[in-house]
N, C-alpha and C positions, 0 to 999 in steps of 0.2 A: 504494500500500500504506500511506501513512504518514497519507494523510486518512484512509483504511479504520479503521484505530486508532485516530484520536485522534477520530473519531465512536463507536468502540464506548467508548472510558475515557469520553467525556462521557455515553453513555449509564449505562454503568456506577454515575457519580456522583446521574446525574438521578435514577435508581431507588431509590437510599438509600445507595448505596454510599459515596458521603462521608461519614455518618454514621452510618450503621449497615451494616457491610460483609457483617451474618450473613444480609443479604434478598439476595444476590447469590447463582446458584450457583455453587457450587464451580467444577465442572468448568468453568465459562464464564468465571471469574478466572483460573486456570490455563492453559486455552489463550487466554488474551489476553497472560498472559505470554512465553508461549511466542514468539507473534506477536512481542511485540513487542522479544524478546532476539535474534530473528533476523531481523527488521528494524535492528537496531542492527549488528549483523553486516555486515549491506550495506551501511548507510550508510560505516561503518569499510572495508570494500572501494575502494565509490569516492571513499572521501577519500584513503586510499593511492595509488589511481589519479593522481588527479587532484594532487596534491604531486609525484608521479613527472613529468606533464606540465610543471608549472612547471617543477622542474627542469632539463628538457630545454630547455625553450624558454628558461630564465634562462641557460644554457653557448650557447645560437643567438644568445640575441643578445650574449654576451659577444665572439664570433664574427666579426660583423657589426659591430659597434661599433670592433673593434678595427682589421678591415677597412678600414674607410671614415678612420681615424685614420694621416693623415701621419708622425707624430710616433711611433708605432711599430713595433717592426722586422716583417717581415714573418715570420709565420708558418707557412706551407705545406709546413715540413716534419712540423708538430701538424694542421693544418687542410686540409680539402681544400677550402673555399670559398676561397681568397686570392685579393682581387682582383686582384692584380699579378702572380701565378704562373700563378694558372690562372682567367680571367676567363669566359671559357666556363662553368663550372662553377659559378664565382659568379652569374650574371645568370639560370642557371636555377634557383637557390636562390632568389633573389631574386626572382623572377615567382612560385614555386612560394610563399613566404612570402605576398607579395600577394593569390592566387588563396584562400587561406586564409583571410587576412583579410577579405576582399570576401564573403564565405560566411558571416562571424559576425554 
């Protein structure tokens, strides 16, 4: 959708609309607005998305790090990944992270 647009503004301008915007019609500037206010829409979706995903994966691997850290105390009654409490649960976290990664 957003090459769709940015070929119709370049048309837009090619035609005179950078400097003379009264050769353009109307109605064809208004629904490129249109287009392109709700395109802006989605992209504002999946940038909330996608801030919401860091998030998540910034507290895993707080998690994780903390985990694998001698120095301190264990957490498994916040965490259900703790390697020392419940190590089971951790190593399928841990493959399940892997398998993820191996896929990007």
């Amino acid at each position: 959708m957003s090459d769709e647009l940015s070929k119709r503004i370049t048309q837009y301008l090619e035609v005179g609309g950078l400097f003379n915007p009264e050769m353009m019609e109307h109605d064809k500037v208004r629904d490129l607005l249109i287009d392109c206010r709700d395109q802006f829409g989605e992209n504002e979706k999946t940038i909330r998305g996608l801030r919401a995903q860091i998030g998540m994966l910034e507290r895993e691997l707080v998690v994780f790090q903390a985990a694998r850290r001698t120095d301190v105390p264990c957490q498994c009654e916040i965490y259900e990944y703790c390697e020392k409490c419940n190590p089971e649960q951790y190593q399928k976290e841990v493959a399940r992270h892997e398998t993820e990664n191996a896929k990007r």
